[in-house]
C-alpha positions in Angstrom: 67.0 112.4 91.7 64.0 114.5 92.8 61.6 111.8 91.8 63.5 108.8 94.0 62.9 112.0 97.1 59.3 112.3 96.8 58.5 108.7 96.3 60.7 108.0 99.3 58.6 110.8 101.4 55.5 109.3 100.1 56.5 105.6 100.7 57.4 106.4 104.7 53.8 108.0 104.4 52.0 105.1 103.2 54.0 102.7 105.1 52.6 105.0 108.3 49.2 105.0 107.1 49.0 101.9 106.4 47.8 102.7 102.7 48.3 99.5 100.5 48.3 101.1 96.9 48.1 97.9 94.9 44.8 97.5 96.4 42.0 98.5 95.9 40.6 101.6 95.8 43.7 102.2 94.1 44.0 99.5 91.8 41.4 98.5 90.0 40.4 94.5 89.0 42.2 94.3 86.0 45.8 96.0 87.5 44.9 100.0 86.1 45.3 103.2 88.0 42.2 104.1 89.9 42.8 107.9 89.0 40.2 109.3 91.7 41.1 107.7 94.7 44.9 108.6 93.8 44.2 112.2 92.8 42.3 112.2 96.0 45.2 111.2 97.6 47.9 113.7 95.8 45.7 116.8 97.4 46.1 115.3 100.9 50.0 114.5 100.9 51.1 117.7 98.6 51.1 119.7 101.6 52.8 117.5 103.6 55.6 116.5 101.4 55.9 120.1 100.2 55.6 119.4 96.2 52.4 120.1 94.0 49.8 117.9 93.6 50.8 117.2 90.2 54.3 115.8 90.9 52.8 113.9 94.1 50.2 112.1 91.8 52.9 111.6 89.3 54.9 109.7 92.1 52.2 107.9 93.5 51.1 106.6 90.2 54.7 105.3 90.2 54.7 103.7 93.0 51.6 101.8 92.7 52.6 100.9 89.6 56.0 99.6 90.8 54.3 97.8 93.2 51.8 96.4 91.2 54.6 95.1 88.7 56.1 93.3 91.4 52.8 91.5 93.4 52.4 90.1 89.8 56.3 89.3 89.3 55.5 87.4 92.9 52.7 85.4 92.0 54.7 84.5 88.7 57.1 83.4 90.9 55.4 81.4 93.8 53.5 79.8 90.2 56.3 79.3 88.0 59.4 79.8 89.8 60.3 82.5 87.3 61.9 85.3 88.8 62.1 89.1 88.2 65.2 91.0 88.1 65.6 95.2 88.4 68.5 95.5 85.9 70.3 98.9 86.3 71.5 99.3 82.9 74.7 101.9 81.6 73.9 105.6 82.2 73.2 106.2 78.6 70.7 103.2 77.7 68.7 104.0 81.2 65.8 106.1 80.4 63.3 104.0 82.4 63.1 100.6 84.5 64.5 97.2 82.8 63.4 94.1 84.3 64.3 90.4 83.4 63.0 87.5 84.2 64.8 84.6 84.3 64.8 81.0 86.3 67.6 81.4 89.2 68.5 77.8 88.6 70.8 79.0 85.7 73.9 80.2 84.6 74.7 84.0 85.1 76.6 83.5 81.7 72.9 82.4 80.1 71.5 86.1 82.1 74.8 87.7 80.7 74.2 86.7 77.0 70.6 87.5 77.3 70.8 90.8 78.5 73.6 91.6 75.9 70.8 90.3 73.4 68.1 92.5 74.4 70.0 95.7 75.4 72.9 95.2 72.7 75.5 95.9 75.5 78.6 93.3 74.1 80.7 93.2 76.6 79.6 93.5 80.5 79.7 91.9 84.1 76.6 91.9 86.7 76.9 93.5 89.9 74.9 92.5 93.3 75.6 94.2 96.5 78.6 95.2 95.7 79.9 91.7 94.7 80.7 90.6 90.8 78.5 87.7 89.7 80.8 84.7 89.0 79.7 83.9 85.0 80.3 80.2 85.8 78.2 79.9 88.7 74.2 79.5 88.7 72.1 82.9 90.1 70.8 81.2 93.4 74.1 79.7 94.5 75.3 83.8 94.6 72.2 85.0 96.8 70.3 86.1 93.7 66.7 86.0 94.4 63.0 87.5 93.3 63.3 91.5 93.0 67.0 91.8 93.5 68.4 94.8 91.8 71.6 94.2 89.5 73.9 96.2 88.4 75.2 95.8 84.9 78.0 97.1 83.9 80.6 97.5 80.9 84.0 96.4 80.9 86.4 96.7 78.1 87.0 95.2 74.9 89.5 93.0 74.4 92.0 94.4 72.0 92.6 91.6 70.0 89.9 88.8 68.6 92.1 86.4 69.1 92.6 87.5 73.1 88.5 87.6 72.8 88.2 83.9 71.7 91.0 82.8 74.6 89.2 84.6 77.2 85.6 83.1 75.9 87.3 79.5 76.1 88.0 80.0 79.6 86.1 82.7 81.4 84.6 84.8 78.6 83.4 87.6 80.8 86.1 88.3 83.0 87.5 91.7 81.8 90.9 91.6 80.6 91.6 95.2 82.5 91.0 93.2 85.9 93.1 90.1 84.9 95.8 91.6 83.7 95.9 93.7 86.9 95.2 90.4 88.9 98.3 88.7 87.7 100.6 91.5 87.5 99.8 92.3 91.2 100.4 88.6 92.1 103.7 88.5 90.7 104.9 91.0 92.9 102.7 90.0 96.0 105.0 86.7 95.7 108.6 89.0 95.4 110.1 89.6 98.5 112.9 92.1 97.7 115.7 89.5 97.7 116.5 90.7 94.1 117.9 94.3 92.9 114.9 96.1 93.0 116.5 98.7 90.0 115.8 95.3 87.8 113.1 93.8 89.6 110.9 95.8 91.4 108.6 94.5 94.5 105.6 96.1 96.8 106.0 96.7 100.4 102.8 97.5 102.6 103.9 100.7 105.0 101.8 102.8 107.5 100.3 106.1 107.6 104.2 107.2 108.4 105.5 105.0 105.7 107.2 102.2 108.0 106.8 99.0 106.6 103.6 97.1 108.1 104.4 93.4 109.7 102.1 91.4 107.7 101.5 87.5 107.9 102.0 86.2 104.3 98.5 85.3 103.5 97.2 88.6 104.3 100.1 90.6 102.6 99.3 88.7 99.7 95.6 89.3 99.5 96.2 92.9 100.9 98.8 94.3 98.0 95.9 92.6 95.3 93.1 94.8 97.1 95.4 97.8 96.9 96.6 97.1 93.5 92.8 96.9 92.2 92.0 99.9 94.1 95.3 101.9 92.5 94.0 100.9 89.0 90.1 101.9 90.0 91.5 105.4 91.1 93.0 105.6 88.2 90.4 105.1 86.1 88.3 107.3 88.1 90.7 109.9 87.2 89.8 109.1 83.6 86.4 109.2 84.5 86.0 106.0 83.4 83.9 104.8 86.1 82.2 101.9 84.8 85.6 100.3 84.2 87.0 101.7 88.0 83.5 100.2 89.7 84.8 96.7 88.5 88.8 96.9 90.1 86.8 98.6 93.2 84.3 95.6 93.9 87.5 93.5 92.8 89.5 95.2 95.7 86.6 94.8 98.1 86.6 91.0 97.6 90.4 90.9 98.3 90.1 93.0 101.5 87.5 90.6 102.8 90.4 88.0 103.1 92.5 90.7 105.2 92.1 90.7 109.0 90.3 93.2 111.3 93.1 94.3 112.6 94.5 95.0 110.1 92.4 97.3 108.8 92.2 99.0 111.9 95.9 100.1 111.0 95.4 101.4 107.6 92.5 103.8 106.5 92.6 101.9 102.6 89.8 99.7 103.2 87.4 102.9 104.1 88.7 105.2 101.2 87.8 102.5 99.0 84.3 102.1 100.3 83.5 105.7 99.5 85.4 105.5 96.0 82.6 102.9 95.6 79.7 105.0 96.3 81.6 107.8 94.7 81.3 105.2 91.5 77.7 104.9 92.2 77.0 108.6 92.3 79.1 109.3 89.0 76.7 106.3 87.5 73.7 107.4 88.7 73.3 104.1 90.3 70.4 105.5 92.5 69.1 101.9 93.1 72.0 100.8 95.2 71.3 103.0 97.5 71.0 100.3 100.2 73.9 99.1 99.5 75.8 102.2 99.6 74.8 103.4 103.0 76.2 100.3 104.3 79.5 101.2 102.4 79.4 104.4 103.9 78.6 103.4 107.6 81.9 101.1 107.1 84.0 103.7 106.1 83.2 105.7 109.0 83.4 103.1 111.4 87.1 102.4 110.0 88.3 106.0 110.1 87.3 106.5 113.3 89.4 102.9 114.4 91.9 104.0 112.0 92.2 107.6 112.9 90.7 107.9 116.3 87.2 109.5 117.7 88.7 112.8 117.5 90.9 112.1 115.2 93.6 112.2 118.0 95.2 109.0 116.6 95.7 110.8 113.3 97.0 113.9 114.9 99.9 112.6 116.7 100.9 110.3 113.8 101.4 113.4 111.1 100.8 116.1 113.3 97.9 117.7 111.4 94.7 116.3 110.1 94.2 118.8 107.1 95.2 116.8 104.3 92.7 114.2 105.4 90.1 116.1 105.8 88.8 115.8 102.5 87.9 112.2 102.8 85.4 113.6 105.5 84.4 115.9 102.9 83.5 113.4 100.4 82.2 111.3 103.2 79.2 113.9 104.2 78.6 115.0 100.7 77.8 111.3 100.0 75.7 111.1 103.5 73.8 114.1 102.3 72.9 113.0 99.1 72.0 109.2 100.0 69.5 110.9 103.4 67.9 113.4 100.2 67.7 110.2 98.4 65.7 108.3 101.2 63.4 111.1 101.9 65.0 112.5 104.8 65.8 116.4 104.0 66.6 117.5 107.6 69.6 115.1 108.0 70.8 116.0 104.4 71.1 119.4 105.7 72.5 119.0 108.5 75.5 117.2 106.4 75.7 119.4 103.6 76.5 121.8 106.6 79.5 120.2 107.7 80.5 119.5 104.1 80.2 123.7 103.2 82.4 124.2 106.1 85.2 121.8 105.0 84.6 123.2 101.3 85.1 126.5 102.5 88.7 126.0 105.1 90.1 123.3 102.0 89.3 125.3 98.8 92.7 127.0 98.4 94.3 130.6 97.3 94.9 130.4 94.1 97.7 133.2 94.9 99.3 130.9 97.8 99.2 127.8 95.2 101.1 130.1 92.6 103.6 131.1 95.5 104.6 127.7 96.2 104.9 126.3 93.1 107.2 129.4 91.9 109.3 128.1 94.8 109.5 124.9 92.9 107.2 122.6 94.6 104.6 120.6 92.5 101.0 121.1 92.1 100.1 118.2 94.2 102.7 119.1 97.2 101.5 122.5 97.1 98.1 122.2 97.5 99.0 118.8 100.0 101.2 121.4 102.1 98.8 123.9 102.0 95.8 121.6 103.2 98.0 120.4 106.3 99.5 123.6 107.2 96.0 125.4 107.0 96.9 127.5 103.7 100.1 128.9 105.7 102.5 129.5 102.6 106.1 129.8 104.7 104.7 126.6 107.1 103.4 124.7 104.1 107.1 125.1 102.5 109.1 124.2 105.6 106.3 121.3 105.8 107.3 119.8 102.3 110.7 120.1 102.6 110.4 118.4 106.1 108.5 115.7 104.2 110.9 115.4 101.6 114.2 114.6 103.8 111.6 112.4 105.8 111.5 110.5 102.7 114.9 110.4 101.0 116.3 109.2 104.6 113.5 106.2 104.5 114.7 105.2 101.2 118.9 105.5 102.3 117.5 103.0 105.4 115.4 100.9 102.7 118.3 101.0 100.4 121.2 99.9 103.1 118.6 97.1 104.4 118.5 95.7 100.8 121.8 96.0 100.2 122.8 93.9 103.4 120.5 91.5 102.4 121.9 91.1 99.4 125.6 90.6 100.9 124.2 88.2 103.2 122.7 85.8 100.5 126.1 86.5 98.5 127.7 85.5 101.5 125.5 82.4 102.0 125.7 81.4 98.4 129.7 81.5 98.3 129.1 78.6 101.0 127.3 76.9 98.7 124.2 77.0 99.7 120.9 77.8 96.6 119.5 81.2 97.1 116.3 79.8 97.5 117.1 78.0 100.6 119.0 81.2 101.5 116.3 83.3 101.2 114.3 81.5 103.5 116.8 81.3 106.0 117.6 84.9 106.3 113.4 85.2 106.4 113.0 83.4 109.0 116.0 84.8 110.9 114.9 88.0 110.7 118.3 89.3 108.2 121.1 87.3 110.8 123.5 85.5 108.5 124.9 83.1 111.6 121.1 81.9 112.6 120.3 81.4 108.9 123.8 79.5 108.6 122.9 77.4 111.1 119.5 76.7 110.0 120.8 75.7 106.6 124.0 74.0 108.0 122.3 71.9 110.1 120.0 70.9 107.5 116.7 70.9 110.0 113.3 72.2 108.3 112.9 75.7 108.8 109.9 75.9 111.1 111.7 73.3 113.6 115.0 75.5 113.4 112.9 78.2 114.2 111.1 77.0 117.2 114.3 76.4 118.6 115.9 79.2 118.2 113.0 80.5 119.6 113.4 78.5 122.5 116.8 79.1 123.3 116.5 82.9 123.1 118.3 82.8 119.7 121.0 81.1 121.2 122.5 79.3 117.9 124.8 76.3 120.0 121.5 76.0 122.6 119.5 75.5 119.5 121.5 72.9 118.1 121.7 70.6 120.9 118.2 71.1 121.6 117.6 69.9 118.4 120.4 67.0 118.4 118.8 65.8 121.3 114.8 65.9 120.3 116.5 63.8 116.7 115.0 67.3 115.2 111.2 67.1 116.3 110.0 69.3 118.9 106.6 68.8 120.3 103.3 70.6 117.9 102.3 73.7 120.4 105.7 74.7 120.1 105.7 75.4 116.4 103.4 78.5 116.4 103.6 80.8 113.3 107.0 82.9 112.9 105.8 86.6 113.9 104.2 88.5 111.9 106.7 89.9 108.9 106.0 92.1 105.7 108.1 89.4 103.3 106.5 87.1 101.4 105.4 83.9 102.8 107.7 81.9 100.0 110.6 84.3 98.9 110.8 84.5 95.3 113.1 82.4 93.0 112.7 84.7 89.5 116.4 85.2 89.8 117.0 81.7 89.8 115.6 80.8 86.2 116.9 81.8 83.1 114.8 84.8 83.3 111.1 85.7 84.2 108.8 85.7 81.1 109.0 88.9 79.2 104.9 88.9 79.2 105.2 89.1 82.9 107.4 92.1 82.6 105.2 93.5 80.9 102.7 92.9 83.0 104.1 94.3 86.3 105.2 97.3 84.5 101.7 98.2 83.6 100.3 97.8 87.0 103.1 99.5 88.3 102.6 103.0 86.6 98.9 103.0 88.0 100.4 103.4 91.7 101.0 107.1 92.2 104.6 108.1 93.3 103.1 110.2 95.5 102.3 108.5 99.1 99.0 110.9 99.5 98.0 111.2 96.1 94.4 109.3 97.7 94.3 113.0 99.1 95.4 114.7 96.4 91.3 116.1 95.8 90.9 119.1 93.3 87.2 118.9 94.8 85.8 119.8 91.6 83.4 117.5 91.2 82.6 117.7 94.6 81.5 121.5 94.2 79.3 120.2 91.2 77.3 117.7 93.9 76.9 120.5 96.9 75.9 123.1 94.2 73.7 120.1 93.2 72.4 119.4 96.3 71.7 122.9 97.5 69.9 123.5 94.6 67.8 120.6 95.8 67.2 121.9 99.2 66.7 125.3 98.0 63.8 124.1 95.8 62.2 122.9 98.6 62.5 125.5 100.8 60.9 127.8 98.1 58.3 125.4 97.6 57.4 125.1 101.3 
């Protein structure tokens, strides 16, 4: 990490100077080192950059080098349209730059089995900016181009050969992890809650309070897949298994792309999982993504601050404290610090690590007051949640939980009372003969009101028409009727907007109505399902461990160079 600091220093130097090192003096005819000019060099900028001459001639040898690798991979290319590729290997086999070259005109399968070839890595994906490299697809048709830096990274091993050679006959490299996550997220992305949810369980998207969000059905859809990958990456993170986690993450991205800006103005998801991303990249030592993270991270605070407010006012008067959340800020300047070391700039990484000593200090708790709590019979993870919010106040952290508690268990008596009518309603419907499916939908689009959705189904007009003129009448069902009666059921186009926003699925689901759904999906769901904590603020839920291991890191960064200086 200190060597990616001093070449950054020296790089802004050059680039100020104007001080071309692949040229000569500094490169002789035939591509070597001219070792007098660059010692000549080292002796001017050691005292600048505040290292020994030694480690600055080391550094600039490196970067001439680097840069001399890649005017050569560029006249390769302009020649032979053969490009070069910076491949960021698995921690372990990374003990110095890998390069590829490669025409971009092919398959990233061809790069894939190559790579696996030469670095004896068996099963893997490619990473660029962030985004998985589609096997199937050819390099330049995914923005792959001269000098781009890709990430390669392992996935995991199918457990049986026979799941390997059924995967390799359709998309070989696609992780099994991810699609078994994909599907079993799916499934319940297309359940709407019209069954008993003690025998079939479904996912509703809620706020910050827990109230269910009003989602339109494409974006729930794609929204409960980017949260289910992100669950699974967290919980892999857990493991430490962050090779595995990085490829849900980027997975979760891609779904939140399909999610409106609005809504993720309502939820802070999309900007926790844009640091668990660089948090990924840290863990990896994927240095070389640094671009690419500092855009992560500029997003992430840009959503907090629409999610949460400037001054966190927004946040405030939501839950009435802002402690528990404070640790995403933490982890948010810890990563800031390390990326500003990273790109030379010392002064800003200071000025972080600042603000992230002061959060470490006010959210590292009593181990005494944790004891307390917990001897009163609150968990670990309330205890130190209650604690965080209540400022580690023992008595108002306890009053806080409890509080939390019965806010909870009278959500669920409201959740289970609005499920239960539902499930009268289509009883009620279905007794009149009418197929749940087409019940369902009524009571959907009628908002839970078993006359309206009678009518609807009675009158035997498509859903969207019946709709419109309900809307029209002001839910009037007789005014509806004749409106319709009169139009021979077809009202005119700008009148059939989109039903308002609701959290249900855009088709409700019709598992009860087959013989059963397949036991593998069963299985599927239920794996999914015990990734998602119980816990709505388990995303909070930070020992900060690890991140005492970076600042003690960093500061021992800093401090170096402060003694050196």
């Amino acid at each position: 990490m200190a060597e990616l600091h001093i070449q950054a220093k020296l790089t802004n130097l050059l680039k100020q100077e104007k001080i071309q090192l692949w040229n000569p003096p500094y490169t002789t005819e035939d591509s070597e080192a001219g070792q007098q000019p660059l010692q000549e060099l080292a002796v001017i900028y050691a005292p600048i950059v505040n290292f020994s001459v030694a480690e600055v001639a080391s550094a600039l040898e490196s970067i001439r080098s680097q840069a001399v690798k890649r005017g050569m991979g560029n006249k390769t290319y302009r020649e032979t349209c053969v490009a070069t590729l910076e491949l960021l290997l698995p921690k372990e086999g990374r003990k110095k730059k890998n390069y590829l070259q490669t025409k971009l005109d092919v398959l990233v399968q061809d790069v894939m089995d190559k790579i696996s070839e030469q670095h004896g890595l068996q099963y893997i994906k490619l990473i660029l900016n962030g985004k998985t490299l589609i096997p199937e697809k050819r390099l330049d048709e995914q923005n792959v181009k001269n000098n781009s830096k890709v990430m390669v990274l392992r996935v995991s091993e199918p457990e049986r050969k026979k799941q390997l050679l059924e995967e390799e006959k359709k998309k070989k490299t696609k992780d099994e992890s991810v699609q078994r996550t994909q599907k079993g997220f799916q499934i319940l992305s297309e359940r709407d809650g019209t069954d008993d949810p003690a025998t079939t369980p479904f996912l509703e998207i809620a706020d910050q309070k827990g109230n269910p969000l009003k989602i339109p059905p494409s974006e729930k859809k794609a929204l409960i897949l980017a949260v289910g990958f992100h669950e699974k990456g967290r919980a892999l993170m857990k493991r430490k298994q962050y090779d595995a986690a990085l490829s849900h993450l980027v997975q979760a991205d891609d779904q939140f792309s399909k999610c409106g800006s609005m809504l993720l103005s309502t939820v802070d998801n999309y900007a926790v999982l844009q640091l668990d991303i660089v948090w990924c990249y840290r863990a990896l030592e994927a240095l070389s993504c640094l671009d690419d993270g500092k855009q992560r991270l500029l997003r992430a605070e840009d959503c907090f601050v629409r999610c949460y407010g400037e001054q966190q006012q927004r946040l405030r008067q939501i839950k009435g404290n802002t402690g528990r959340e404070e640790v995403l800020f933490l982890r948010l300047y810890l990563l800031q610090s390390l990326l500003a070391y990273l790109d030379g700039n010392e002064h800003q990484a200071r000025q972080k690590l600042m603000k992230v000593e002061d959060l470490y200090g006010r959210l590292c708790l009593d181990p005494g007051k944790m004891t307390e709590l917990m001897g009163l019979g609150f968990s670990e993870q309330d205890a130190r949640l209650g604690l965080r919010a209540c400022h580690g106040n023992v008595d108002e952290a306890a009053l806080h939980i409890t509080n939390r508690r019965q806010e909870k268990e009278e959500m669920k008596q409201k959740e289970r009372e609005k499920r239960r009518r539902r499930l009268e309603a289509l009883s009620t419907l279905g007794e009149m003969g009418f197929a749940k499916r087409d019940a369902a939908q009524a009571l959907h689009q009628t908002h839970g009101d078993v006359d309206r959705a009678y009518g609807m189904l009675y009158l035997g007009f498509e859903p969207e028409v019946a709709e419109a003129a309900l809307r029209m009448t002001g839910g009037d069902l007789h005014g509806a009727t004749q409106l319709l009666l009169d139009n021979q059921g077809v009202l005119p186009p700008e009148v059939l907007s989109p039903s308002p926003p609701s959290s249900l699925s855009e088709e409700p689901s019709t598992s009860s109505e087959s013989a059963g759904e397949d036991p593998m999906d069963e299985d599927l769901v239920n794996e999914v399902l015990d990734d998602i904590p119980r816990h709505e603020e388990d995303y909070l839920d930070l020992t900060l461990e690890e991140e005492g291991e970076v600042i003690a890191q960093m500061n021992s960064y800093l401090h170096n160079r402060n003694s050196s200086s």
